[in-house]
N, C-alpha and C positions, 0 to 999 in steps of 0.2 A: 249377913252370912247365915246367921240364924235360921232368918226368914226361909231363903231358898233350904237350907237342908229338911225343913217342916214340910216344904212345898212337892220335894221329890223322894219316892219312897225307895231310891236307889242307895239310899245312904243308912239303911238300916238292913234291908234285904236284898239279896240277891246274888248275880253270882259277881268274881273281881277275878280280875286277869290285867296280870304285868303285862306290858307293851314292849317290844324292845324296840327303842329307838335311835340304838348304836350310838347313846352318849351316855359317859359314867356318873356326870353332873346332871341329868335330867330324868327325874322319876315321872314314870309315864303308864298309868293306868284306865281301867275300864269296868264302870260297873253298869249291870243291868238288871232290872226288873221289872215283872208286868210292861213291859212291850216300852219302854225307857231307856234308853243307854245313855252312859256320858262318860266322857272322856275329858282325865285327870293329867295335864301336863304342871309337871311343878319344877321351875328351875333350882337348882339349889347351888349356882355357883355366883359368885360376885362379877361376873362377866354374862356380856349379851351370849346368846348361844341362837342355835337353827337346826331343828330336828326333822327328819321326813318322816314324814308317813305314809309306809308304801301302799299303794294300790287304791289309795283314796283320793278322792276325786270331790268328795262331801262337802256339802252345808255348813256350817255349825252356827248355834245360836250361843249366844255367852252367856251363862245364866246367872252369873253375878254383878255383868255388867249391863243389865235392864236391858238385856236382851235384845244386844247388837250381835250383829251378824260377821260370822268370821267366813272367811273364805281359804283355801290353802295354795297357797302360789306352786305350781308346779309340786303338789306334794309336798310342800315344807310349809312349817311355821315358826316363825321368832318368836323370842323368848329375853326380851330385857333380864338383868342383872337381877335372880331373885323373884321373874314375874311367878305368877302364877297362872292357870287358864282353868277354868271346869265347863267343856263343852258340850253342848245336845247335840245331836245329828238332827235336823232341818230335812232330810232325803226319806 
């Protein structure tokens, strides 16, 4: 986890903006800089959860998980009990 925060300079600079993703259990942000964004979904409830994200249609690359490819099913993504996700946009 180290590693990746050294790798991307979005986690020292830049700008962060709250997501809303119409659930009180899942903190959901966005940071960017120098031409970078990544997207912060973090469960924080002991149950699976399924959040959308409107108007997205995007790629993502997981950049903690060696950088497998996420897809969003109809705008949504799940969210195991507690996961975490920190995604690139691929697009």
């Amino acid at each position: 986890m180290i590693l990746v925060r050294k790798q991307h300079t979005v986690f020292g600079d830049g700008k962060f903006e709250w997501l809303d993703v119409r659930s009180p259990v899942v903190a959901a942000f966005e940071r960017s800089n120098a031409g970078e964004t990544i997207l912060f979904i973090h469960n924080l409830s002991d149950e699976n959860q399924t959040i959308s994200m409107e108007n997205s249609t995007a790629k993502f690359m997981d950049v903690l998980n060696a950088g497998l490819d996420s897809e969003l099913d109809e705008n949504r993504i799940g969210l195991k009990a507690f996961e975490f996700r920190w995604l690139m946009n691929k697009d």
